[in-house]
C-alpha positions as CSV (number, residue, x, y, z in Angstrom):
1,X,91.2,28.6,136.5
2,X,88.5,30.4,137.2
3,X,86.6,30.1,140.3
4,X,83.1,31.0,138.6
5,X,83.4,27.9,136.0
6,X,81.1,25.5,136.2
7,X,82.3,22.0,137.3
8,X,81.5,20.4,133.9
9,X,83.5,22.8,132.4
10,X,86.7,22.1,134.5
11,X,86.2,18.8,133.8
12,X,86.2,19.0,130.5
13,X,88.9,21.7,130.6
14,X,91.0,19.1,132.1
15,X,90.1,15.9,130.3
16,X,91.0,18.1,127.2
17,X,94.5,19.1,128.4
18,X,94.6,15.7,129.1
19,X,93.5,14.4,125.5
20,X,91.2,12.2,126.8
21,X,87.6,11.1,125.7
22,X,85.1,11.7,128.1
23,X,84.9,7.7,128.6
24,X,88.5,7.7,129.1
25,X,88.7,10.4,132.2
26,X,86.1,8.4,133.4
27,X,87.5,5.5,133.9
28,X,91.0,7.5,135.0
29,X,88.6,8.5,137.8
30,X,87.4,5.8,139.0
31,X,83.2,6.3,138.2
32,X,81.4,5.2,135.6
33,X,80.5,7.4,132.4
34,X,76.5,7.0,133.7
35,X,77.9,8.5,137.1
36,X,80.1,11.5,135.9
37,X,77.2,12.5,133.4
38,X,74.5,12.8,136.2
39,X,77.2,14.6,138.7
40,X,77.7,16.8,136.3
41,X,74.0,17.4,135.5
42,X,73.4,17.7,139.6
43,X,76.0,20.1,139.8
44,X,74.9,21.9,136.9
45,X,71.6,22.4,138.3
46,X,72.5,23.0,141.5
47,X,74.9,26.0,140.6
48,X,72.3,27.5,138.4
49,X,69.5,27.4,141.2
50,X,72.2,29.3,144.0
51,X,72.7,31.7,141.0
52,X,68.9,32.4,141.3
């Protein structure tokens, strides 16, 4: 995988492999959908603003 993709693509790279609904890998990991959605989004920007 590579090291450059952004986390909410690994995640969906995975939950895909995995043929799960978003929903469903979140519950497989524990957090809520509301959670995993807003990680995502932090991560998101926070990658984009180190790009910068």
């Amino acid at each position: 995988m590579d090291s450059n993709m952004l986390f909410g693509e690994k995640i969906k790279k995975i939950r895909k492999e995995k043929n799960m609904s978003f929903n469903e890998f979140a519950k497989f990991t524990g957090f809520t959908t509301s959670y995993m959605v807003k990680l995502i989004r932090l991560l998101k920007v926070s990658t984009n603003s180190v790009k910068n």
